[in-house]
SERO-4910 file (N, C-alpha, C, O; in steps of 0.05 Angstrom, whole numbers):
BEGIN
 pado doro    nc1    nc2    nc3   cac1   cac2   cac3    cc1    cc2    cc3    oc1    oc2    oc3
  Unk    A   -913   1046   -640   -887   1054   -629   -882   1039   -603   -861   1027   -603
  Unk    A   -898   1037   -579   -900   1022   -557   -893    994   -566   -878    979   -552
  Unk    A   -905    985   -593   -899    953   -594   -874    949   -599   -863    938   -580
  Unk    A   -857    957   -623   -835    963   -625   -812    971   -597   -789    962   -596
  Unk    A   -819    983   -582   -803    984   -559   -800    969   -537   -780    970   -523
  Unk    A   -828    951   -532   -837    926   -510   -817    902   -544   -799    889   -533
  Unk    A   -817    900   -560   -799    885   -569   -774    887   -564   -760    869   -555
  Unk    A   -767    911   -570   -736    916   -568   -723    918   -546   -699    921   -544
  Unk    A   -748    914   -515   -736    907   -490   -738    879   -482   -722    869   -468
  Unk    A   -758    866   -491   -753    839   -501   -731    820   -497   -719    804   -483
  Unk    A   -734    837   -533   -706    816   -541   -674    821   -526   -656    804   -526
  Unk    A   -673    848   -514   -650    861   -495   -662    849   -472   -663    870   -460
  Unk    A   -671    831   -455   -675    820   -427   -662    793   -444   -639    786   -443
  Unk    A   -685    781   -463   -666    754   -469   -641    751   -475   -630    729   -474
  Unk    A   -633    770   -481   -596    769   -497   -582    765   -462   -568    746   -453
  Unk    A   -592    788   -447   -577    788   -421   -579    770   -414   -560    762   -400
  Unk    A   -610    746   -418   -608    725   -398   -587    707   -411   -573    693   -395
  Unk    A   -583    704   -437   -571    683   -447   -532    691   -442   -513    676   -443
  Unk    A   -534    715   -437   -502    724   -431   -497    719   -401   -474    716   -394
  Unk    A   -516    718   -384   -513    714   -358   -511    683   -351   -497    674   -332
  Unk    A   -526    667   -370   -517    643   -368   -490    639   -383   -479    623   -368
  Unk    A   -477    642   -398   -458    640   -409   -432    652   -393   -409    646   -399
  Unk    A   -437    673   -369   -419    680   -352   -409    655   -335   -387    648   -327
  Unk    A   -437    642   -333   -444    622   -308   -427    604   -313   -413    595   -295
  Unk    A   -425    597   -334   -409    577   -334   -378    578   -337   -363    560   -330
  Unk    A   -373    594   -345   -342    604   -343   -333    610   -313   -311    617   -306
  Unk    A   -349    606   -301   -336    618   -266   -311    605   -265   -306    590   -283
  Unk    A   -295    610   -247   -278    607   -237   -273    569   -210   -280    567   -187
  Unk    A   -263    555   -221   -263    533   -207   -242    515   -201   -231    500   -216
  Unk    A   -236    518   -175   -204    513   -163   -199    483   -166   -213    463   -169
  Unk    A   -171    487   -162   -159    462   -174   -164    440   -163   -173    441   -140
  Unk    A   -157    404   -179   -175    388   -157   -162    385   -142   -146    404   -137
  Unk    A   -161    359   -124   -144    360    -97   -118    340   -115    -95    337   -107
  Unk    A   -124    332   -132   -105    308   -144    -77    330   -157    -53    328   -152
  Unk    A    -88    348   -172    -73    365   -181    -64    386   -164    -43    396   -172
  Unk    A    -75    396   -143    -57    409   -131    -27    391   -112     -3    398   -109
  Unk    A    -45    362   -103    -15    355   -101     11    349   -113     34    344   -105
  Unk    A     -7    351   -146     17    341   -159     36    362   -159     61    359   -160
  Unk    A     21    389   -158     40    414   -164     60    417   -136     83    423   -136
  Unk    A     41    409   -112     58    416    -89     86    393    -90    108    395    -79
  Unk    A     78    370   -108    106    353   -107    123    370   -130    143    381   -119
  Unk    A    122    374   -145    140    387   -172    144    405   -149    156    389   -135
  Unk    A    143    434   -131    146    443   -117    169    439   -101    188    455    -98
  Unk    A    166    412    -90    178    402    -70    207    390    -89    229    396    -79
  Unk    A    206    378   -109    231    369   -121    250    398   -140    274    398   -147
  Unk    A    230    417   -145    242    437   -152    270    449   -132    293    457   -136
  Unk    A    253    446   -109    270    455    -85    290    439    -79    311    451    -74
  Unk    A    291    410    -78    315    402    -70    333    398   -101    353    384    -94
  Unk    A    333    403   -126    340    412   -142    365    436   -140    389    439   -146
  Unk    A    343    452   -129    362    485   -133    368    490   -106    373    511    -95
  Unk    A    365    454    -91    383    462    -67    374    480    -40    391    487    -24
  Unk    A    344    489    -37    340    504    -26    321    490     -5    307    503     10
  Unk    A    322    464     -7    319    450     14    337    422     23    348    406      8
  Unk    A    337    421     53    352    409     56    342    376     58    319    370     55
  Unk    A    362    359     65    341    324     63    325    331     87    302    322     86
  Unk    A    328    343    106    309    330    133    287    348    126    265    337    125
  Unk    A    287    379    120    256    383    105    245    380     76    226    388     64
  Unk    A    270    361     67    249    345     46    232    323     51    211    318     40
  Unk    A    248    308     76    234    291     86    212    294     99    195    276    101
  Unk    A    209    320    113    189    333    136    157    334    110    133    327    111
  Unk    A    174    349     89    153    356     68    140    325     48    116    318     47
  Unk    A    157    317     39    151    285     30    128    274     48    108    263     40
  Unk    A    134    280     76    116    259     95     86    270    103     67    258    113
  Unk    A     89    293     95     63    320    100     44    305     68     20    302     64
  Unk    A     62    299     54     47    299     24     29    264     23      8    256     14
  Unk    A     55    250     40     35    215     33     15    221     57     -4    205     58
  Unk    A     16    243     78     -4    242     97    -30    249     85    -52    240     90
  Unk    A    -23    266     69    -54    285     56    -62    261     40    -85    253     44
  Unk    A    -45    246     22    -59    232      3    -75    206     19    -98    201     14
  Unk    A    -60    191     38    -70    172     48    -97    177     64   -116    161     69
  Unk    A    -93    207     71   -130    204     76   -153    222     58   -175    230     65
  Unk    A   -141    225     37   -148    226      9   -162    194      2   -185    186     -1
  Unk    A   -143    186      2   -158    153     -3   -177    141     16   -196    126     10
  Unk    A   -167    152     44   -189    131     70   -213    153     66   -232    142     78
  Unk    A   -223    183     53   -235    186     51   -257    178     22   -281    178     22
  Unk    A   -239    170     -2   -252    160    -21   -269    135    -20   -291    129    -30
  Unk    A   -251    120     -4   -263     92      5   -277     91     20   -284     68     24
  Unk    A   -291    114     36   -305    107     56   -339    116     48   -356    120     65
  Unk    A   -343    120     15   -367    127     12   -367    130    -14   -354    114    -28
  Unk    A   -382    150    -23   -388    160    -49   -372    185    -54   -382    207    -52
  Unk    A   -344    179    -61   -323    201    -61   -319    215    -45   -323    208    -22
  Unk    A   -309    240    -50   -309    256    -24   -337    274    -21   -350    285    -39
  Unk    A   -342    276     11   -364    305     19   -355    327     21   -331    330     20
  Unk    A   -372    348     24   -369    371     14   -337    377     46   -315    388     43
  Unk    A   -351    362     73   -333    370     93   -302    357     88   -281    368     95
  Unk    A   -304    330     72   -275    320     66   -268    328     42   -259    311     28
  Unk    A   -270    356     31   -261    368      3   -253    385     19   -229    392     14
  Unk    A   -264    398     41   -254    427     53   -234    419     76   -218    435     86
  Unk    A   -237    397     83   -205    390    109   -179    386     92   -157    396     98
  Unk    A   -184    364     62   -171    361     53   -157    388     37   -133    391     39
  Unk    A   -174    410     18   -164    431     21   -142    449     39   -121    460     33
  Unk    A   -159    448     64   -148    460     95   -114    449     94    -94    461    102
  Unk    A   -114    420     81    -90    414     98    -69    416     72    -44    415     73
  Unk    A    -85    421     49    -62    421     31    -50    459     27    -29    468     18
  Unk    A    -73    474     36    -64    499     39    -43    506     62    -28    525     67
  Unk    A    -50    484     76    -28    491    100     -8    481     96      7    490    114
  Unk    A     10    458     77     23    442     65     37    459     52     61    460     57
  Unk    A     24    476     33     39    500     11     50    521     25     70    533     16
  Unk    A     37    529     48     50    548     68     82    538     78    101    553     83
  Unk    A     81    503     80    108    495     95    124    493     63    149    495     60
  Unk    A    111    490     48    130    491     30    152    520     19    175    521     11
  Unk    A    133    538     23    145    557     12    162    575     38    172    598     34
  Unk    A    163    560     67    172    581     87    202    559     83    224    570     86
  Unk    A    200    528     77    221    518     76    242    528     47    267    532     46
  Unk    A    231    529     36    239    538     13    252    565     17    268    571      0
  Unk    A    249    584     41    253    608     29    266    614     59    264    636     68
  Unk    A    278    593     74    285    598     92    323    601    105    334    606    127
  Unk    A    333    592     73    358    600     63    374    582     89    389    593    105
  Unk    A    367    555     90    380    539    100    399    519     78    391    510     57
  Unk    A    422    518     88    447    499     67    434    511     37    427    495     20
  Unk    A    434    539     34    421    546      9    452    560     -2    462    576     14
  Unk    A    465    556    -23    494    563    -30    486    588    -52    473    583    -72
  Unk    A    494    612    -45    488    633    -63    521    636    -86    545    636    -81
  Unk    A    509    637   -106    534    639   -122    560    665   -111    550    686   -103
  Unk    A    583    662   -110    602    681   -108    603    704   -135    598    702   -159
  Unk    A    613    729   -118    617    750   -138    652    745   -144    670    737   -129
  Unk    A    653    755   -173    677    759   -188    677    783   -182    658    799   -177
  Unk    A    704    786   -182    721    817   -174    734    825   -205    747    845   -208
***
């Protein structure tokens, strides 16, 4: 009876180990830096689209976006891709980038709200 039960805890530790690795790899892993800019530009043309930004903070935002990328590149070139510290500035500045996007965006400048019918 003991053998039977040192089995059947066994084989219940191995299942968990093999489900715990199989968690492992499903984690959760944020977007790269290439793709979040692409989103923050779709972002940015959405807005002057529906009009809810104007040219001078499209231009403000446009110029925020070739800044991130251009040292996106002076950091690629300057080694063996990026380090762990130029993934997290470059991060830093694109989270702070999405913050100007969405305060410009939502800051109801030359923004034309449709008229009500009577």
């Amino acid at each position: 009876m003991k053998r039977i039960i040192t089995l059947i805890f066994a084989s219940l530790i191995i299942a968990l180990g093999f489900s715990a690795d199989t968690f492992a790899q499903t984690k959760f892993r944020p977007r790269s830096i290439n793709n979040r800019q692409q989103h923050q530009q779709k972002r940015i043309v959405s807005g002057v689209k529906s009009g809810e930004l104007t040219a001078k903070e499209t231009y403000r935002l446009e110029r925020e976006q070739y800044q991130i990328h251009r040292k996106e590149v002076r950091f690629r070139h300057s080694g063996d891709g990026l380090s762990h510290r130029e993934r997290y500035r470059l991060q830093r500045q694109l989270n702070q980038s999405s913050r100007h996007i969405y305060k410009q965006k939502h800051d109801r400048q030359d923004y034309q709200y449709p008229k009500k019918r009577l």
